[in-house]
MDAnalysis code that builds the backbone (N, CA, C; Angstrom):
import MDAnalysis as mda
import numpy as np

u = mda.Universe.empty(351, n_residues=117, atom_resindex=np.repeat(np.arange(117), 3), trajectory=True)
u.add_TopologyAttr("name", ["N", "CA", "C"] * 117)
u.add_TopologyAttr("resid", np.arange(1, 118))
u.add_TopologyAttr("resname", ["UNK", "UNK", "UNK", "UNK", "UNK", "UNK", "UNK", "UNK", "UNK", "UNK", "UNK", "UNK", "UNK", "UNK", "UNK", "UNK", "UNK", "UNK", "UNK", "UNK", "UNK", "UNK", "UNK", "UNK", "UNK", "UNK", "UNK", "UNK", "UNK", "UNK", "UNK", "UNK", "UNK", "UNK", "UNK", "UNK", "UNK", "UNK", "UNK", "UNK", "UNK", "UNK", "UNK", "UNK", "UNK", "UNK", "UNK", "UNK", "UNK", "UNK", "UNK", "UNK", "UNK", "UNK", "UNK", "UNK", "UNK", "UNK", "UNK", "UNK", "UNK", "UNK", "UNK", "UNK", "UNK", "UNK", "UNK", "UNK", "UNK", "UNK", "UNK", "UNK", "UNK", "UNK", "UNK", "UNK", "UNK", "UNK", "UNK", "UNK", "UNK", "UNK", "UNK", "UNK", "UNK", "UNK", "UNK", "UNK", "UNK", "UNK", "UNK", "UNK", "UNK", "UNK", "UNK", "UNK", "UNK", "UNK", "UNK", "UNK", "UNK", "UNK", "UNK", "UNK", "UNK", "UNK", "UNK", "UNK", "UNK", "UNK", "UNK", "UNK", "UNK", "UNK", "UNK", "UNK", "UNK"])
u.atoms.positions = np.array([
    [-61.224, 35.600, 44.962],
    [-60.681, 34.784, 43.889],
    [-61.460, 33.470, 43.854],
    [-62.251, 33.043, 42.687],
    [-62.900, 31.900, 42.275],
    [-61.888, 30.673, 42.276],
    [-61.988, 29.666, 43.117],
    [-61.312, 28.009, 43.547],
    [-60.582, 27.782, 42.011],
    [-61.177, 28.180, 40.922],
    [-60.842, 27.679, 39.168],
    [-59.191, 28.300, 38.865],
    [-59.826, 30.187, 39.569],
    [-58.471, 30.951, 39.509],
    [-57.387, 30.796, 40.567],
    [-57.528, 30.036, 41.530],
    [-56.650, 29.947, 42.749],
    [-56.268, 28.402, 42.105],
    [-56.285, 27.628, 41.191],
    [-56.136, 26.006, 41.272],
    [-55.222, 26.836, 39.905],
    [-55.766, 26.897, 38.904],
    [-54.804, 28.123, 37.923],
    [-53.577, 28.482, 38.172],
    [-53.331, 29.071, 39.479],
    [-52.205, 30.105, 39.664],
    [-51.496, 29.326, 40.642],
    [-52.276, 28.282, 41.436],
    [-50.966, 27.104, 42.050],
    [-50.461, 26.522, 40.415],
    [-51.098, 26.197, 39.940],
    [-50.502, 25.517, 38.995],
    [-49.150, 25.774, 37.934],
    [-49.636, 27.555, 37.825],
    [-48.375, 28.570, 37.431],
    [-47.374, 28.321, 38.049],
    [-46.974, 28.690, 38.963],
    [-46.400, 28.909, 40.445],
    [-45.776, 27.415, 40.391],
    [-46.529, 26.151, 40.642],
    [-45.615, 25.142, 41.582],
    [-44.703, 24.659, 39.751],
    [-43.653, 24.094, 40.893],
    [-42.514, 23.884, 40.018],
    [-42.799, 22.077, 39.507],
    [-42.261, 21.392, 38.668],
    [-42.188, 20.305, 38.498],
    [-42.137, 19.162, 39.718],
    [-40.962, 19.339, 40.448],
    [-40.480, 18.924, 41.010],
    [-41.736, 18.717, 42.483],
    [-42.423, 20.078, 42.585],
    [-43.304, 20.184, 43.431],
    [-44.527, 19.708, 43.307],
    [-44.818, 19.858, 41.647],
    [-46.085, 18.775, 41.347],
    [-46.019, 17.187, 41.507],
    [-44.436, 16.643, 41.197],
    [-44.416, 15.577, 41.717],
    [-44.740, 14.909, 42.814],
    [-44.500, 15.939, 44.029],
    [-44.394, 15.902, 45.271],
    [-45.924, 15.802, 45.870],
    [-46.411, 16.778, 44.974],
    [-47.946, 16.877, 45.233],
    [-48.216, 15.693, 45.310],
    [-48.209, 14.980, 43.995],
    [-49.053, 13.993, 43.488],
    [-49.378, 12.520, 44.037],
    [-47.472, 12.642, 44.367],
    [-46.938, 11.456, 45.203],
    [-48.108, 11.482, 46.798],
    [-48.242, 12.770, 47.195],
    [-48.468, 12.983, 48.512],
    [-50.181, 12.470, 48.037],
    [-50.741, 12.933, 47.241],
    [-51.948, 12.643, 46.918],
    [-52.148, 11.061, 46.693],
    [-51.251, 10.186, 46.003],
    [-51.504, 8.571, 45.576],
    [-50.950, 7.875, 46.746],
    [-50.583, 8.351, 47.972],
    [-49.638, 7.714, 48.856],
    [-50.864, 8.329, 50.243],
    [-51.335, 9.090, 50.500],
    [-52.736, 9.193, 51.010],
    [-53.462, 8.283, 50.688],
    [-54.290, 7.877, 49.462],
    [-55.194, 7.124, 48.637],
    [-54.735, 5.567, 49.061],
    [-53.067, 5.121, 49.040],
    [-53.164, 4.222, 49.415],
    [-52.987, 3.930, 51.133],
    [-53.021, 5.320, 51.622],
    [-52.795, 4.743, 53.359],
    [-54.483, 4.519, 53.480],
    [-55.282, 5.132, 52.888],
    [-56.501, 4.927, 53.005],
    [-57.070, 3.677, 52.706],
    [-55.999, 3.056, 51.738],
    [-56.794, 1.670, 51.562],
    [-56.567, 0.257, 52.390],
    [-55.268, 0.855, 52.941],
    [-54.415, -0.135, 53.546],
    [-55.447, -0.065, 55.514],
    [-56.115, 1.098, 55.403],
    [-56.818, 0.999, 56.814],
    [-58.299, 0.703, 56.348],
    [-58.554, 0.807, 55.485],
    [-60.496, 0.061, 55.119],
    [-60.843, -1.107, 55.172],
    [-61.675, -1.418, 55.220],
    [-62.359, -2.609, 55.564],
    [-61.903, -3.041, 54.505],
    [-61.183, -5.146, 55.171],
    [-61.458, -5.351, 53.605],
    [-62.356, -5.918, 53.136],
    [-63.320, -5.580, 53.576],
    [-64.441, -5.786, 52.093],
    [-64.401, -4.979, 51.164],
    [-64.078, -3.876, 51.427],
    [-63.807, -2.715, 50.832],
    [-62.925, -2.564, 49.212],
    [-63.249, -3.664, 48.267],
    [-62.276, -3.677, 47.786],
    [-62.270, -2.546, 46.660],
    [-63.416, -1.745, 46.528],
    [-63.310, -0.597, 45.361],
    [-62.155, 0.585, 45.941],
    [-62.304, 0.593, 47.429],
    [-60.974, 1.714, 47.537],
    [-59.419, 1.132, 47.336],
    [-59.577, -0.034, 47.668],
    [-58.432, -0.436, 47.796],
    [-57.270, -0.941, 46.068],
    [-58.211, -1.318, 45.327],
    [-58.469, -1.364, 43.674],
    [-57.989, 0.148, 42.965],
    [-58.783, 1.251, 43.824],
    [-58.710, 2.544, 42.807],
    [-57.300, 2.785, 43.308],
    [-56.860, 2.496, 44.590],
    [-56.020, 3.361, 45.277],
    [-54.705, 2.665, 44.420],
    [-54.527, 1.298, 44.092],
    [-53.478, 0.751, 43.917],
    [-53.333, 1.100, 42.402],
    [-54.564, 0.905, 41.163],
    [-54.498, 1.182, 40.189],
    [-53.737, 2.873, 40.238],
    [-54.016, 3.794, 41.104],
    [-53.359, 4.667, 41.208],
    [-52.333, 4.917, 40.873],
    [-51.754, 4.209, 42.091],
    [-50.166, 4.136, 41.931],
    [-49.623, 3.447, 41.208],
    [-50.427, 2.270, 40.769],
    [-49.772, 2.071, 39.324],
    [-49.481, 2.205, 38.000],
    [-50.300, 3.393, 37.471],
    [-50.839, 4.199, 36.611],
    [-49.426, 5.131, 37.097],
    [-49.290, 5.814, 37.969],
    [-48.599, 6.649, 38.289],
    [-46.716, 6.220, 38.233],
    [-46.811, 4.892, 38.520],
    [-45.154, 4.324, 38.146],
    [-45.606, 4.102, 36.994],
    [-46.223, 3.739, 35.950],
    [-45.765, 3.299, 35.046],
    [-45.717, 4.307, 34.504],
    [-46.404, 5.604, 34.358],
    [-46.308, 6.584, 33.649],
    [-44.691, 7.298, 33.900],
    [-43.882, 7.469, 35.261],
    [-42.739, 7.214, 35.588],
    [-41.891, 6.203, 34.765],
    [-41.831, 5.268, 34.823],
    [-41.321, 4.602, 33.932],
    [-40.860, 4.606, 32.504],
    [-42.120, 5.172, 31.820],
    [-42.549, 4.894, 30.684],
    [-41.625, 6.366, 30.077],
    [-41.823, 7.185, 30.706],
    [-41.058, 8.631, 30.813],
    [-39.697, 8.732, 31.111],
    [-38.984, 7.988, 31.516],
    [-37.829, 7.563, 31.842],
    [-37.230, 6.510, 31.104],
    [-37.922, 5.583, 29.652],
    [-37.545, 5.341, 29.191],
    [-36.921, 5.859, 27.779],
    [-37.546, 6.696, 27.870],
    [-37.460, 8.000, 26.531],
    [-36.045, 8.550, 26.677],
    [-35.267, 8.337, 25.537],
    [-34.294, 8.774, 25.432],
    [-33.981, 10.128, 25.809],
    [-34.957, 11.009, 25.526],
    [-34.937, 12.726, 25.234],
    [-35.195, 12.912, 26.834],
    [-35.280, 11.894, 27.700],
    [-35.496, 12.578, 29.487],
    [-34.134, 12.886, 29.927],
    [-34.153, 13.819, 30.874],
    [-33.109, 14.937, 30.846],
    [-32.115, 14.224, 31.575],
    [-32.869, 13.375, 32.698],
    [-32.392, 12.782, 34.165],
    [-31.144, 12.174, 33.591],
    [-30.445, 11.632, 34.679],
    [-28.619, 10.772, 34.296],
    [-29.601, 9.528, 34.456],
    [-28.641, 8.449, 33.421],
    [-28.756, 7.391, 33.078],
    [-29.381, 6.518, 34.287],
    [-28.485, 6.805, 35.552],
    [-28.298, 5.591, 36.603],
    [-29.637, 6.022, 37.160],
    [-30.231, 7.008, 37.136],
    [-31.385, 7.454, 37.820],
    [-32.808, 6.759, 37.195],
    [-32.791, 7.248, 35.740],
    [-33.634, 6.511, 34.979],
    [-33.806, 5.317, 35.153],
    [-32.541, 4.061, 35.160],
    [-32.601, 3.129, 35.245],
    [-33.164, 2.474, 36.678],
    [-33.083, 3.329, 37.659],
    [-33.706, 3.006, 38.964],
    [-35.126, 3.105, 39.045],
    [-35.752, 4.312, 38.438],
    [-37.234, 4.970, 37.943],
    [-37.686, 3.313, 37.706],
    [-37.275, 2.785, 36.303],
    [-37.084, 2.037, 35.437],
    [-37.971, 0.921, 36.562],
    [-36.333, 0.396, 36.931],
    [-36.851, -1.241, 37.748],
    [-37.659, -0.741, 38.783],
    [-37.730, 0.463, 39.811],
    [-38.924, 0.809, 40.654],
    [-40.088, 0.598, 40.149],
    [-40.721, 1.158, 38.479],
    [-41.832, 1.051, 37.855],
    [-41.894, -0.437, 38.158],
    [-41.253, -1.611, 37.410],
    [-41.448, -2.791, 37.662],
    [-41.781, -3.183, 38.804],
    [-41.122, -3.627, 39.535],
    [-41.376, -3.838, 41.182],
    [-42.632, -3.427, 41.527],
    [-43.084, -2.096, 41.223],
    [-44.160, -1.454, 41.800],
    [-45.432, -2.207, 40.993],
    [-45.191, -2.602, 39.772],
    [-46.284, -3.397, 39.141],
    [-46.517, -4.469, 39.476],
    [-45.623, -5.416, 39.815],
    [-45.152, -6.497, 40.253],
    [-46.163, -6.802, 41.724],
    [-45.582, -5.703, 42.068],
    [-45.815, -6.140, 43.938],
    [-47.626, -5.870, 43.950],
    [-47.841, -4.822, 43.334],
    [-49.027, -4.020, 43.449],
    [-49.991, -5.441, 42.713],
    [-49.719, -6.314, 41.663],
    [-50.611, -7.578, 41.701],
    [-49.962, -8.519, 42.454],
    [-49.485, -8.437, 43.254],
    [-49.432, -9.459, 44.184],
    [-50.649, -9.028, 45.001],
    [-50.470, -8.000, 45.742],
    [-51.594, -7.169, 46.663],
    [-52.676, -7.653, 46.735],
    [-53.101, -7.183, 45.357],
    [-54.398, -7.687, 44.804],
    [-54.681, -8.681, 44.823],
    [-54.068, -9.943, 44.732],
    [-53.914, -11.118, 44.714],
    [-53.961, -11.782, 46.589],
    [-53.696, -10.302, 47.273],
    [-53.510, -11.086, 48.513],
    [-52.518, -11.479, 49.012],
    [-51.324, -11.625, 48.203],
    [-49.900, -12.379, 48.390],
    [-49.346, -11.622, 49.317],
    [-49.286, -10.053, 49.184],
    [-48.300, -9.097, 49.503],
    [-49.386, -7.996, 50.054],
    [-48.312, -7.394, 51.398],
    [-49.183, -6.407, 51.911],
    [-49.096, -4.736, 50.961],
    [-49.663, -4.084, 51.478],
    [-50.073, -3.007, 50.652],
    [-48.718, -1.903, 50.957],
    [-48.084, -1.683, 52.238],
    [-46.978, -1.179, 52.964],
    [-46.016, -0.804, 52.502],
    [-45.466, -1.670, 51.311],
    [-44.279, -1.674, 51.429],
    [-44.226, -0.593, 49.411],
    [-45.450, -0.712, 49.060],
    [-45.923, 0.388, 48.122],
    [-45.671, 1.916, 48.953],
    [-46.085, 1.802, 49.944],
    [-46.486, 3.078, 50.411],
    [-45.346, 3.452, 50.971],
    [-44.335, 3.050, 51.171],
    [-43.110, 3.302, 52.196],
    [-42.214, 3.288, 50.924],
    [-42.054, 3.274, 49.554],
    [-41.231, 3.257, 48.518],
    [-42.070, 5.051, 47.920],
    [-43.496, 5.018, 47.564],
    [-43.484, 6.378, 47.698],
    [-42.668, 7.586, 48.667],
    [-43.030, 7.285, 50.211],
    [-42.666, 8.423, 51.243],
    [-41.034, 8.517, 50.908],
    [-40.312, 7.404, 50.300],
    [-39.071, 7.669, 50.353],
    [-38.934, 8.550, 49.221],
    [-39.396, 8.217, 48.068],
    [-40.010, 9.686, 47.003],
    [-39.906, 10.689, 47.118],
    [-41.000, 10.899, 48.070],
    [-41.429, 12.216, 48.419],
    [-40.162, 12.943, 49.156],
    [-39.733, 12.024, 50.247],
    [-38.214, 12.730, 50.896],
    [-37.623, 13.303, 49.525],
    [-36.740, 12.745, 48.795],
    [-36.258, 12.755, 48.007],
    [-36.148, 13.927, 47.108],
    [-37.388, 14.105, 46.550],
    [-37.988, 15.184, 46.071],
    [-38.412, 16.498, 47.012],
    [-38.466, 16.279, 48.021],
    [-38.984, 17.225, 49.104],
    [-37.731, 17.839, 49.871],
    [-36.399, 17.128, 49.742],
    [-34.870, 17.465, 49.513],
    [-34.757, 16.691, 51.488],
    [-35.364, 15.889, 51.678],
    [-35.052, 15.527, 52.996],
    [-34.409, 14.177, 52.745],
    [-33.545, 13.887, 51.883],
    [-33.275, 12.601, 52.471],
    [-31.949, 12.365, 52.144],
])
């Protein structure tokens, strides 16, 4: 089976809930990676955060839509998490704020979604 048809048929196969999980696990890697690089290093540390912030806001932004399926109180948490996560993530950048406490609001995510928590 050609890598094209095996990336295909995970894709069939995994459920929503599991692509989330993926993804989370993928932008929450990216940023443990940035949080241990040099910092001179600032192109990993830049892509890794734009990441995850691309990734809440698109959360967010999806959760503000009336037509999302989720209960209210949930959305509204999505909601101010997106914020916060924008928030904190230019602080980072800025130096103000460590990178950590991004990455430890994902893993609780991932529990979440991964049904461990």
């Amino acid at each position: 089976m050609s890598l094209r048809a095996y990336q295909q048929a995970t894709a069939r196969a995994e459920s929503p809930r599991e692509a989330e999980y993926r993804l989370f696990g993928q932008v929450t890697r990216a940023l443990m990676s940035a949080a241990d690089a040099d910092p001179t290093d600032a192109r990993t540390r830049v892509d890794a955060l734009d990441w995850n912030r691309r990734l809440w806001s698109t959360l967010g932004s999806d959760c503000a839509d009336p037509k999302n399926g989720l209960p209210a109180p949930l959305r509204a948490s999505i909601i101010s998490l997106s914020i916060w996560v924008d928030k904190h993530t230019s602080a980072v950048i800025r130096r103000e704020e460590e990178i950590e406490p991004l990455i430890d609001v994902n893993r609780m995510i991932m529990q979440g979604l991964g049904g461990e928590g």
